[in-house]
C-alpha positions in Angstrom: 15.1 -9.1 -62.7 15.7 -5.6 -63.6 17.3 -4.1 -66.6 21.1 -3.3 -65.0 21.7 -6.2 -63.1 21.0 -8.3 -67.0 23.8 -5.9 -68.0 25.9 -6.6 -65.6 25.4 -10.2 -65.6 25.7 -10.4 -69.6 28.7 -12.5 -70.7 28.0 -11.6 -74.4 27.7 -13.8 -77.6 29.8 -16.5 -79.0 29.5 -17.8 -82.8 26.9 -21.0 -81.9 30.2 -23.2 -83.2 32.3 -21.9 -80.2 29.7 -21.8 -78.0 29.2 -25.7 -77.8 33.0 -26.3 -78.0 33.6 -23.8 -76.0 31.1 -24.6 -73.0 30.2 -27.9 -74.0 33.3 -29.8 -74.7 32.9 -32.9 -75.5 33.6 -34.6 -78.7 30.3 -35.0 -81.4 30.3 -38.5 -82.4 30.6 -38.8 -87.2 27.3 -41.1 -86.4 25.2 -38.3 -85.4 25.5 -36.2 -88.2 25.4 -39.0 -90.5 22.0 -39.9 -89.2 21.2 -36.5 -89.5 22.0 -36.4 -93.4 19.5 -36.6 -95.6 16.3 -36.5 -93.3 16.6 -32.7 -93.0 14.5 -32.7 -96.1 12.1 -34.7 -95.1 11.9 -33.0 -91.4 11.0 -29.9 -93.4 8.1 -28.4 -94.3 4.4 -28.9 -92.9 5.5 -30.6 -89.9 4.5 -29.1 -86.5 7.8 -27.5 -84.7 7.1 -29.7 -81.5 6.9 -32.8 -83.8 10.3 -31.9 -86.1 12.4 -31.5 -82.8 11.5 -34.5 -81.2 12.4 -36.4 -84.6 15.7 -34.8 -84.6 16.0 -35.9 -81.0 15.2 -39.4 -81.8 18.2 -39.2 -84.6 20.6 -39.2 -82.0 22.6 -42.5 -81.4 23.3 -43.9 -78.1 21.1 -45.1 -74.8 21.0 -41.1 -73.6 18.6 -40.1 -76.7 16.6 -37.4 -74.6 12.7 -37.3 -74.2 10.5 -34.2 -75.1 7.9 -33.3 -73.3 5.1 -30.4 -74.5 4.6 -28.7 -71.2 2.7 -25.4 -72.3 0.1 -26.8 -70.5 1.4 -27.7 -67.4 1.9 -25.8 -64.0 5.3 -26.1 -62.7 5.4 -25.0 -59.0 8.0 -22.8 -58.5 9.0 -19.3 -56.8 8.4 -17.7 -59.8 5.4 -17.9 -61.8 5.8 -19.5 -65.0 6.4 -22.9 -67.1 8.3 -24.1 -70.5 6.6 -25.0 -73.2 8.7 -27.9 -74.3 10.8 -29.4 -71.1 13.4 -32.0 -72.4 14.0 -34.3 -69.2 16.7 -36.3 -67.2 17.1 -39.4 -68.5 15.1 -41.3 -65.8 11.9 -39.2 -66.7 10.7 -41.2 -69.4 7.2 -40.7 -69.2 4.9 -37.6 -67.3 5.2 -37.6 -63.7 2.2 -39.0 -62.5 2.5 -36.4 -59.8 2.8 -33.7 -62.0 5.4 -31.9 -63.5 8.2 -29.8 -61.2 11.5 -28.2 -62.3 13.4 -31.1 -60.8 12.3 -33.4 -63.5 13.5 -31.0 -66.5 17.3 -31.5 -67.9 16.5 -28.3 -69.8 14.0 -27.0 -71.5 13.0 -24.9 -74.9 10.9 -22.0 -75.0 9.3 -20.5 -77.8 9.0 -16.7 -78.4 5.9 -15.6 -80.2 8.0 -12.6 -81.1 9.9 -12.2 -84.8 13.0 -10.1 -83.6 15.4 -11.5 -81.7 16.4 -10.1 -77.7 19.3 -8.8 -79.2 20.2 -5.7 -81.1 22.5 -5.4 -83.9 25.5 -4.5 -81.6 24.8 -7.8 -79.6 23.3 -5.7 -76.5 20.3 -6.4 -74.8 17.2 -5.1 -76.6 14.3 -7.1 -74.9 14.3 -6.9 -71.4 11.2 -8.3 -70.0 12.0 -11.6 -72.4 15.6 -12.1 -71.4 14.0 -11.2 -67.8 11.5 -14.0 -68.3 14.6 -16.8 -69.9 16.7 -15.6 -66.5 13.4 -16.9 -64.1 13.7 -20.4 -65.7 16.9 -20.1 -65.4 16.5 -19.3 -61.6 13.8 -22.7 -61.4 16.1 -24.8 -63.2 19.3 -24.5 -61.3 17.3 -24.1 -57.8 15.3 -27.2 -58.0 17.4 -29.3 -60.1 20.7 -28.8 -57.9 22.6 -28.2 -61.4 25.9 -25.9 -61.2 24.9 -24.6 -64.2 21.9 -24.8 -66.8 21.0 -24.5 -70.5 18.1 -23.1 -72.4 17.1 -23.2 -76.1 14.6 -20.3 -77.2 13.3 -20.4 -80.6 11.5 -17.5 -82.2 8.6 -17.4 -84.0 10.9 -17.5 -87.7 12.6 -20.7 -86.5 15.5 -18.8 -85.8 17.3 -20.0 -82.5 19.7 -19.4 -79.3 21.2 -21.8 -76.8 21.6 -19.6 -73.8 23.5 -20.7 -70.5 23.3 -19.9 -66.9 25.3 -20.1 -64.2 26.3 -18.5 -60.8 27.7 -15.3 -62.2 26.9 -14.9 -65.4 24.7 -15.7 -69.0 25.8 -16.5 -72.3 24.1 -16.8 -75.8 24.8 -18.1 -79.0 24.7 -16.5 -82.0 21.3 -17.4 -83.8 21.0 -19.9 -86.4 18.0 -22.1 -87.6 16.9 -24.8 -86.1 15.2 -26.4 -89.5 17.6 -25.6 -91.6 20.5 -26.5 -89.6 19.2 -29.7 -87.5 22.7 -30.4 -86.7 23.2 -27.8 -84.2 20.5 -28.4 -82.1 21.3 -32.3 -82.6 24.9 -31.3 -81.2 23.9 -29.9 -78.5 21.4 -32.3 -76.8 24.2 -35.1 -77.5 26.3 -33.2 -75.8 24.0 -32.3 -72.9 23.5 -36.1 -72.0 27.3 -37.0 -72.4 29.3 -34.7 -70.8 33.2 -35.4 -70.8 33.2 -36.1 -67.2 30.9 -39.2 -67.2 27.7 -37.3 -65.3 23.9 -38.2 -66.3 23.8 -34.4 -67.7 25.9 -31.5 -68.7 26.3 -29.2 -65.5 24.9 -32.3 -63.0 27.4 -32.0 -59.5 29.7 -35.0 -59.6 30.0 -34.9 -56.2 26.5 -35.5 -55.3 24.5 -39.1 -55.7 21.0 -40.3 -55.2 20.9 -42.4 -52.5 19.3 -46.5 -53.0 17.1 -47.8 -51.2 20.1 -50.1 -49.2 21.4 -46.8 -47.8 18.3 -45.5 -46.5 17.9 -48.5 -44.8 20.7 -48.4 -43.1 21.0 -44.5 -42.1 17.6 -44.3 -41.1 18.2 -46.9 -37.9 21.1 -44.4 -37.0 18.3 -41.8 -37.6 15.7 -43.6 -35.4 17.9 -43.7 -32.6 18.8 -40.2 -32.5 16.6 -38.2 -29.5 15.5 -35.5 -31.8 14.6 -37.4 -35.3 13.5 -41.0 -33.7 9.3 -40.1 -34.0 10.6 -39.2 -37.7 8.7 -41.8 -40.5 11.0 -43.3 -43.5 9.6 -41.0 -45.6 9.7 -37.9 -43.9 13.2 -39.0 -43.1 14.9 -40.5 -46.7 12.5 -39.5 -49.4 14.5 -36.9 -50.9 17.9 -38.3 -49.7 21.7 -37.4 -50.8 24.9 -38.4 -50.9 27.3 -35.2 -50.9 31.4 -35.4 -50.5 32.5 -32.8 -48.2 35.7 -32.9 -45.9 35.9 -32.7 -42.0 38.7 -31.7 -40.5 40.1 -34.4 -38.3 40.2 -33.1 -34.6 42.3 -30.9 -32.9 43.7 -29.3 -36.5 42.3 -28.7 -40.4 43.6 -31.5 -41.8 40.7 -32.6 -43.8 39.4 -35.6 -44.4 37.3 -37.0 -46.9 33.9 -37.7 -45.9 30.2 -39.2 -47.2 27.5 -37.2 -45.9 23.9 -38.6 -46.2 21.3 -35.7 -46.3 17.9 -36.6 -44.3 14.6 -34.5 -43.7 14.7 -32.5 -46.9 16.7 -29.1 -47.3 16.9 -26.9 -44.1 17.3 -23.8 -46.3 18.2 -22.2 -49.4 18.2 -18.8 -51.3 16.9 -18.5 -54.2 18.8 -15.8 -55.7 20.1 -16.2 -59.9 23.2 -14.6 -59.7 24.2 -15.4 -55.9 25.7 -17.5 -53.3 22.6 -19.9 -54.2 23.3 -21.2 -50.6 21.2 -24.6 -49.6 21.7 -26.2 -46.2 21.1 -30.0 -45.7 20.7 -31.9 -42.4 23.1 -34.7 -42.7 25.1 -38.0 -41.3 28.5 -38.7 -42.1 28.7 -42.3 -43.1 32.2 -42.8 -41.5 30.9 -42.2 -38.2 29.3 -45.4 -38.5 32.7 -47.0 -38.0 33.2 -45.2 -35.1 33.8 -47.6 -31.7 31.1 -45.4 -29.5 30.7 -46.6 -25.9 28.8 -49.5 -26.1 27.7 -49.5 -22.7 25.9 -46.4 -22.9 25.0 -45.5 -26.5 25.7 -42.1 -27.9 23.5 -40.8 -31.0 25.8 -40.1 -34.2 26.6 -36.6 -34.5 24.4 -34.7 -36.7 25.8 -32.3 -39.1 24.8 -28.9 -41.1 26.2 -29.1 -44.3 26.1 -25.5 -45.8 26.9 -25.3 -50.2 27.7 -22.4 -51.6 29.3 -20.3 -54.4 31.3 -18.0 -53.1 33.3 -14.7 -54.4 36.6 -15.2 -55.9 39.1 -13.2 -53.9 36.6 -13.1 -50.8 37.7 -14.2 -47.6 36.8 -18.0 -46.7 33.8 -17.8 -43.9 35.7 -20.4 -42.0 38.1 -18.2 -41.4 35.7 -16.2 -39.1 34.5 -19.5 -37.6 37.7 -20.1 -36.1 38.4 -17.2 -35.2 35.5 -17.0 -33.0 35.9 -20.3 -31.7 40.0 -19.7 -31.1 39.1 -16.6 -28.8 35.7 -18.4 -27.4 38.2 -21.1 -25.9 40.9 -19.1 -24.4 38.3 -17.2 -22.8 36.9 -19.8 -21.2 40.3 -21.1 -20.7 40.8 -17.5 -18.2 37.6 -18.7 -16.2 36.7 -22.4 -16.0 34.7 -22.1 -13.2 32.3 -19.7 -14.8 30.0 -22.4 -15.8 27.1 -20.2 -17.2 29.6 -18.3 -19.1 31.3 -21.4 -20.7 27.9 -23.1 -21.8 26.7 -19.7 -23.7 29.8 -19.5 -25.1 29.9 -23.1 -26.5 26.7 -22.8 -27.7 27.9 -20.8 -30.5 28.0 -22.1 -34.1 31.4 -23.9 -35.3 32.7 -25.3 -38.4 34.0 -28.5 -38.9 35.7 -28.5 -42.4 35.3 -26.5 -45.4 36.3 -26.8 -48.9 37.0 -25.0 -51.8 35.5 -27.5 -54.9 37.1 -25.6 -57.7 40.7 -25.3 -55.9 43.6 -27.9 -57.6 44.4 -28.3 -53.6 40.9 -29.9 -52.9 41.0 -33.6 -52.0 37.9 -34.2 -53.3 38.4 -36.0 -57.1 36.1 -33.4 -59.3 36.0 -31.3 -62.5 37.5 -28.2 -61.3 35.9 -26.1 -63.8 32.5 -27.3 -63.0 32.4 -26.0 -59.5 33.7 -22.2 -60.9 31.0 -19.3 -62.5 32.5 -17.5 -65.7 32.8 -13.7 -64.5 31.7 -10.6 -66.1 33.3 -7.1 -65.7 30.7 -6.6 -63.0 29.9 -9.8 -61.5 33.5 -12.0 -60.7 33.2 -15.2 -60.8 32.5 -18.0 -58.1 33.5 -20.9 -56.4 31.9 -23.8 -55.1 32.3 -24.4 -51.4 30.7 -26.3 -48.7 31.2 -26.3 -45.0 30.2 -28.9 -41.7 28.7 -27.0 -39.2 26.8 -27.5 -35.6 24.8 -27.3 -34.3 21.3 -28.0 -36.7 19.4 -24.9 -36.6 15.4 -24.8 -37.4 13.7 -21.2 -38.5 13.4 -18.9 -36.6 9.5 -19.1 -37.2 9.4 -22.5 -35.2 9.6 -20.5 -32.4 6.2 -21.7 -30.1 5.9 -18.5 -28.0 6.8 -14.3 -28.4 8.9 -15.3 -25.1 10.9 -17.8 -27.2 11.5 -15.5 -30.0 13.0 -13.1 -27.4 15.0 -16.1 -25.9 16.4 -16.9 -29.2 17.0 -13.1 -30.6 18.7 -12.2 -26.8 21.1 -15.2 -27.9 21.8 -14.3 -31.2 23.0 -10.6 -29.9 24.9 -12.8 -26.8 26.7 -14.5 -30.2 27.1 -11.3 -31.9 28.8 -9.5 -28.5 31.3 -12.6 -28.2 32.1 -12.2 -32.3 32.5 -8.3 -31.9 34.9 -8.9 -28.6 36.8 -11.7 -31.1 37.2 -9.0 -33.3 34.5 -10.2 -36.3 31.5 -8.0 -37.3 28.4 -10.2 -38.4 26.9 -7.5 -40.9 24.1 -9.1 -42.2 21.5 -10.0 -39.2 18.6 -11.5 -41.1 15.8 -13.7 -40.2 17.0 -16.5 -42.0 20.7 -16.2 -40.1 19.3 -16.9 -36.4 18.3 -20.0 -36.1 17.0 -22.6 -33.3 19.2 -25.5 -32.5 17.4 -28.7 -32.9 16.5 -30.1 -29.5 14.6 -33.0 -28.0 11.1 -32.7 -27.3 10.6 -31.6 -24.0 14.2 -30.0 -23.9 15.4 -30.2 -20.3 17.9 -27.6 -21.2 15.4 -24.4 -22.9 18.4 -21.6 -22.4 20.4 -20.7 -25.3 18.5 -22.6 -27.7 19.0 -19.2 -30.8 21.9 -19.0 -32.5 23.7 -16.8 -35.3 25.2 -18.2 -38.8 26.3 -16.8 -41.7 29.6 -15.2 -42.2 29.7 -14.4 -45.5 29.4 -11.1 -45.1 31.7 -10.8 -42.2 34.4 -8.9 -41.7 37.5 -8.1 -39.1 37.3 -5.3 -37.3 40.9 -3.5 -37.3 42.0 -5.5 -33.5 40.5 -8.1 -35.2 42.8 -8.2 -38.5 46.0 -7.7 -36.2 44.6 -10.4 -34.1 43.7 -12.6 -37.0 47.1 -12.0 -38.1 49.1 -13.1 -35.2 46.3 -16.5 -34.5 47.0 -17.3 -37.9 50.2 -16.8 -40.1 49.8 -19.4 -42.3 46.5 -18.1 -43.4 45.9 -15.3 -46.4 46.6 -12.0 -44.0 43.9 -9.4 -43.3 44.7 -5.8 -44.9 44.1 -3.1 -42.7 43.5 -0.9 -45.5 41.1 -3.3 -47.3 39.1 -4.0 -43.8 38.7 -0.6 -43.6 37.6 0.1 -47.4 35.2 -2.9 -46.8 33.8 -1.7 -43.6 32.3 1.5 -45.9 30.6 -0.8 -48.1 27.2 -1.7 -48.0 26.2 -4.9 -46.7 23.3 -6.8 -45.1 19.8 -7.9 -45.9 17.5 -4.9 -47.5 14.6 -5.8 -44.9 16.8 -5.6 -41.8 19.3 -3.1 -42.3 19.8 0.1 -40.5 18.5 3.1 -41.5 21.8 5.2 -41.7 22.5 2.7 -44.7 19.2 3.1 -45.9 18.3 7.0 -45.8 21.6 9.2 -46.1 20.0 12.4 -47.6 24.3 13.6 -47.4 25.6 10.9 -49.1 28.2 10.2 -46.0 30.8 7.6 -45.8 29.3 5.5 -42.9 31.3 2.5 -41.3 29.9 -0.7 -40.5 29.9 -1.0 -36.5 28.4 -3.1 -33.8 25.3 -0.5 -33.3 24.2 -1.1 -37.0 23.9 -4.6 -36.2 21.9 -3.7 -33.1 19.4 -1.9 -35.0 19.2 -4.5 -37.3 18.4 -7.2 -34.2 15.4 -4.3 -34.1 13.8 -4.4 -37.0 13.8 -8.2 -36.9 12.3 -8.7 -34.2 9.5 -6.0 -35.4 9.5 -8.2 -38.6 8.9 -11.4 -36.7 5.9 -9.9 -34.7 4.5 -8.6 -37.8 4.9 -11.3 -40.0 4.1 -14.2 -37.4 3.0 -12.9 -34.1 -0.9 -13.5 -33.1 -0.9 -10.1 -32.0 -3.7 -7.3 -31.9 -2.6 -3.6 -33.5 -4.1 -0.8 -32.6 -7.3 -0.2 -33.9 -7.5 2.1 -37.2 -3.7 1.3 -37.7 -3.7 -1.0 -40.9 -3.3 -4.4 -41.2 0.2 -6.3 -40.5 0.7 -7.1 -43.8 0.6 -3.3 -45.3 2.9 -2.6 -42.7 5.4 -5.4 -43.9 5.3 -3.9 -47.2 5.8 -0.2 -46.0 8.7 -1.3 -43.9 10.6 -4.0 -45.8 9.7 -4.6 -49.0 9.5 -1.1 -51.3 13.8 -0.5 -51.4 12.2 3.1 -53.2 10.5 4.2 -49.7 14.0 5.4 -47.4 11.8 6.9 -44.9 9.4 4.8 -43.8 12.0 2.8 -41.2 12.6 7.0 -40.0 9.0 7.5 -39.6 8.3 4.3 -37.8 10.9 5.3 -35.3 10.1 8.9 -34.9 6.5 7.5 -33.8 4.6 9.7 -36.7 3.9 6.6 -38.5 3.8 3.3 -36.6 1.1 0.3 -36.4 1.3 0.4 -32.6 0.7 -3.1 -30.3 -2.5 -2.6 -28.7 -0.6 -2.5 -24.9 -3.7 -4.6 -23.6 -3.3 -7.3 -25.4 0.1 -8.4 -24.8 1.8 -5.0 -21.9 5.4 -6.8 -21.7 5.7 -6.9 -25.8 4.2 -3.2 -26.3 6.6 -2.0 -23.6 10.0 -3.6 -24.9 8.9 -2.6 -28.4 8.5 0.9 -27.3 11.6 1.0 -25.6 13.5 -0.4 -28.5 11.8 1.9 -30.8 13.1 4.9 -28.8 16.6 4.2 -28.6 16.7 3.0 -32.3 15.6 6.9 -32.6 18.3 8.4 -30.9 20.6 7.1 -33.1 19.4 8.2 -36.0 18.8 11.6 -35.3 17.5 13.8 -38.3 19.4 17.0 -37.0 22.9 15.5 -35.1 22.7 19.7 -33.7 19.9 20.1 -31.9 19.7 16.0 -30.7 23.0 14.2 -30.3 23.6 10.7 -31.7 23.1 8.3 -28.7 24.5 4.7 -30.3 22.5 1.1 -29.5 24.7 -0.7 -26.6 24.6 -4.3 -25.7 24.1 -4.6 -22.2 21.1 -2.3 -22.4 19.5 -3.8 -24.9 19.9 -7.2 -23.7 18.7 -6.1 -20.2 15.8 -5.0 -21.9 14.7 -8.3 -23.8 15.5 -10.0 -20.1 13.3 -7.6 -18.2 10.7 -8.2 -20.5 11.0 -11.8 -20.5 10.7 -11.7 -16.8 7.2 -10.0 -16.7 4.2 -11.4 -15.1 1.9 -9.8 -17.7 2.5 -11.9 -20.4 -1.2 -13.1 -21.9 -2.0 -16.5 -21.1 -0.8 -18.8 -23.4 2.6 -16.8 -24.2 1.5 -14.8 -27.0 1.6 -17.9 -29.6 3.9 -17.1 -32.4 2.3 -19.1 -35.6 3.2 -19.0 -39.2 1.7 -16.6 -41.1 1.6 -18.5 -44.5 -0.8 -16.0 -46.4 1.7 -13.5 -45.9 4.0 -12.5 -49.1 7.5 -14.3 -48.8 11.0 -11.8 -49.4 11.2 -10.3 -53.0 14.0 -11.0 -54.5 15.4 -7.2 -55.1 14.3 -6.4 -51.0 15.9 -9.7 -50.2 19.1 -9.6 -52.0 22.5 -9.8 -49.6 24.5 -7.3 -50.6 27.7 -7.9 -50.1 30.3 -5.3 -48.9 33.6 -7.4 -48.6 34.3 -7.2 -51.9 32.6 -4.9 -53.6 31.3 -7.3 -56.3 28.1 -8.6 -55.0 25.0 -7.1 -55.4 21.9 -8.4 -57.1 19.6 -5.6 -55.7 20.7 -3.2 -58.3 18.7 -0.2 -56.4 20.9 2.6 -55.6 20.5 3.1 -52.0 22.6 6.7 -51.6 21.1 8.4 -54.7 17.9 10.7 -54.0 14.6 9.6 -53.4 13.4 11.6 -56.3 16.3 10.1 -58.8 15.5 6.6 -57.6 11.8 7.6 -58.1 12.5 8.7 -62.1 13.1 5.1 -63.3 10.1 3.2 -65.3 10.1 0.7 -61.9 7.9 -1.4 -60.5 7.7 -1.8 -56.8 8.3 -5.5 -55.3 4.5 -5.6 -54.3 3.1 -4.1 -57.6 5.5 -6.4 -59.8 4.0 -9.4 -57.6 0.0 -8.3 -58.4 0.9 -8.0 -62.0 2.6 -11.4 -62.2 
């Protein structure tokens, strides 16, 4: 993580006192630091640091006395290289995994700095960089795989003197330092207090509205499972082994009233982001245990619906996603409602995503009985603070990846853009057209119905355009109204995904005020689908061109290079499909390439702007699809899983709606030669180094 977006996400220091009242809460019990009294001395002097904490540890009364672990040794897989030295675990994890050790077993952990000076300077700012960089990755680990809201870490340096540091969606905090031999008690404190929260969770920072599953419940939701068409080949374990119980609410039909609801997650998580300070987005696949109430028609059965069940944090102050959701859906049906005979028309148009319910966790109004604070982020000046939310969508949605053929891909990419057209008409711009935000509905295997199988998520970085704020307006009074004047502010902003974005956002030598609009969308359907045939396609470049994997760097990965997307297009440097090998993919590549240059025109004088249009572009993919020169086979799309995933600074979502989010902290409209002047590693250097 780079040095200004630590700066920005710094919530300063708090006397250590404060800081376990203050985030901490509860109560110390008199017994602990009785305990405590008069073994200090005897903790003291020869005895090995690992050794002395785990005595102190076993001081503390009560059946949550925590277990520590010395993992210096171990390898913790994660996304980010790296392990604790001393992991201090859950409260089940009593002994080492005899799997091994993984981030999901650890409660927190301690790590100890070989270095005398602290991270801090004498004005409490940031002085080490790379080591506060280093406490933010396990951080990152810890609150990815352990599903925590937020997370603790204890470093001690190599004088004994210590921090408690904590993590959560917006921000970090740190102590002030204090020693950790000669004041046991503090340490003491604060795993007490870790492993008896006020709330009545295992652990400080656990959900409280998420539960393990037993054995009893599997049981009984994998027989719903087994009679589903698309999950019945699925084994117990492949089905349950990781399985949840999550509250969310569902709106009951026909209006959002919401109602409570038990949602069992099955087949492991769909998705998640991995970002620090982020929506930290994870989607589940998931029953609703009240469905199994329902009276379904008993003389021909119907499979339980399956669910999406999408957590998030969200901004504070930024419009709810559902809120785009519905009104999608709202102008979806009354323009089927104009037509009802126009079958083909009504099927693509239901086959867009929908939400079912969505909740805000943090909000007094929520039905759902929770700590309120819990499910909030503490802000900084720079980074506002979050909320937790969680929405019911359909339908299920695969990767894109899955896809089994290059004809597929374009099947599922031509539907996304049908999505995006009916959104646009509605009067929503998507603004953030990603790989990871078309997905592939779930079908059976063979699907007698192949058409419209893609479809586009992700709203989050939506916005109205101005129709669509007057329309919003008038659909929806009793909702939070849409600003003109802040849709328009918003729609000047930069958002999207770095890999996929256009390249007015990316190279704008002039520094002009560019507004969002449909075409940037367009191009960004473009350079995914390049990215999809680079990264996955079993397909044959031309000869002496590089390999696909330098080109993946070149295009999407190095946020310093603003002209490489230019140069692609221009045709002065591309990695050209060998048109032998695969004629209808070279040719719609070509043709895509082309237009995606006429609307980025270096001098708007001598060659006019010409912007990207639906219908051609869609008549394109569909005359493409059509050919009879397609190699035998289909052009197999495979996964690629040598090449490198997103780096976390390309992949960022910045988002534009409200100004606050941004975790790639590279200044996009400054000059390449001022970008250039940093001391900055590139994603694909930093990842040979690490």
């Amino acid at each position: 993580m780079r040095a200004s977006e630590l700066d920005k996400s710094f919530a300063g220091i708090k006397p250590v006192a404060q800081f376990l009242d203050e985030f901490m809460g509860a109560k110390t019990p008199d017994t602990l630091e009785r305990s405590l009294r008069g073994a200090s001395a005897a903790l003291k002097g020869k005895t090995p640091l690992f050794s002395y904490l785990c005595k102190v540890a076993s001081r503390i009364p009560g059946h949550t006395r925590p277990m520590l672990f010395d993992t210096s040794k171990a390898q913790f897989p994660s996304m980010i290289a790296g392990w604790p030295q001393i992991t201090v675990t859950k409260p089940w994890v009593t002994e080492v995994p005899k799997s091994g050790w993984t981030w999901w077993h650890a409660a927190t952990v301690i790590e100890l700095m070989s270095a005398n000076n602290d991270v801090f300077d004498r004005r409490d700012a940031i002085r080490d960089y790379d080591a506060v960089a280093h406490l933010a990755a396990t951080a990152r680990n810890l609150l990815v795989e352990s599903g925590l809201c937020h997370v603790y870490i204890i470093v001690i340096f190599k004088t004994n003197h210590t921090r408690i540091f904590r993590f959560d969606r917006s921000s970090f905090s740190s102590s002030t330092a204090f020693h950790v031999v000669e004041e046991p008690t503090y340490f003491a404190t604060f795993l007490w207090r870790l492993f008896n929260p006020s709330n009545g969770s295992y652990i400080l920072g656990m959900d409280d509205t998420i539960t393990f599953a037993v054995p009893n419940d599997k049981r009984i939701m994998y027989a719903e499972i087994c009679k589903h068409p698309v999950y019945s080949e699925w084994s117990y374990e492949q089905a349950t082994r990781d399985s949840l119980w999550i509250t969310a609410v569902r709106y009951k039909e026909g209006t959002r009233e919401p109602q409570l609801v038990h949602c069992f997650t099955f087949g492991g998580i769909i998705a998640h982001s991995d970002g620090l300070f982020s929506r930290a987005t994870r989607v589940y696949r998931v029953l609703i245990a009240e469905d199994l109430d329902l009276d379904r028609d008993a003389t021909e059965y119907s499979p339980i619906p399956v669910y999406a069940l999408k957590d998030a944090w969200s901004l504070k102050g930024h419009r709810p996603e559902v809120d785009f959701y519905d009104m999608i859906a709202k102008y979806c049906a009354d323009d089927v409602a104009k037509d009802p005979e126009n079958e083909q028309r009504r099927k693509l148009l239901d086959s867009i995503a929908k939400c079912h319910g969505s909740i805000d966790l943090s909000s007094a109004n929520s039905p759902v009985e929770c700590d309120r604070d819990l499910h909030q982020s503490h802000p900084t000046t720079e980074h506002p603070a979050r909320y937790h939310t969680r929405l019911l969508l359909t339908p299920v949605g695969a990767p894109l990846r899955k896809c089994d053929t290059t004809q597929s891909l374009l099947e599922a990419i031509m539907s996304g853009m049908f999505h995006h057209f009916a959104a646009y008409n509605a009067g929503v711009l998507h603004r953030d057209i990603s790989e990871g935000n078309i997905l592939l509905r779930e079908v059976p295997d063979p699907d007698p119905h192949p058409q419209n199988q893609g479809f586009l998520v992700d709203w989050d970085n939506a916005q109205f355009t101005k129709e669509g704020a007057i329309r919003f307006n008038q659909w929806f009074p009793d909702r939070t109204p849409a600003n003109l004047d802040e849709v328009q502010a918003s729609l000047q902003k930069l958002a999207g995904t770095f890999p996929f974005m256009a390249i007015q956002f990316i190279h704008n030598p002039l520094h002009e005020t560019v507004v969002h609009s449909p075409h940037h969308d367009l191009e960004s359907f473009y350079w995914l689908l390049v990215w999809m045939v680079l990264r996955y396609s079993a397909v044959t470049l031309g000869t002496g061109t590089g390999t696909a994997h330098s080109w993946c760097e070149r295009l999407f990965e190095d946020p310093y290079n603003d002209t490489a997307k230019l140069r692609w297009v221009q045709g002065t440097e591309i990695a050209p499909i060998d048109k032998g090998s695969n004629p209808p993919l070279y040719e719609l590549l070509e043709r895509l390439r082309k237009a995606v240059d006429r609307q980025n025109p270096e001098n708007p004088v001598d060659r006019p702007f010409i912007a990207l249009k639906y219908p051609k572009m869609i008549s394109w993919i569909q005359k493409a699809m059509q050919s009879s020169e397609w190699p035998e086979g289909g052009s197999s799309v495979i996964e690629d899983v040598a090449m490198p995933d997103l780096d976390e600074d390309a992949a960022t979502v910045l988002d534009a709606a409200n100004g606050g989010e941004s975790t790639t902290v590279v200044d996009i409209t400054a000059s390449p030669e001022k970008r250039k002047g940093g001391k900055t590693e590139s994603p694909a250097k930093r990842r040979k180094r690490n």
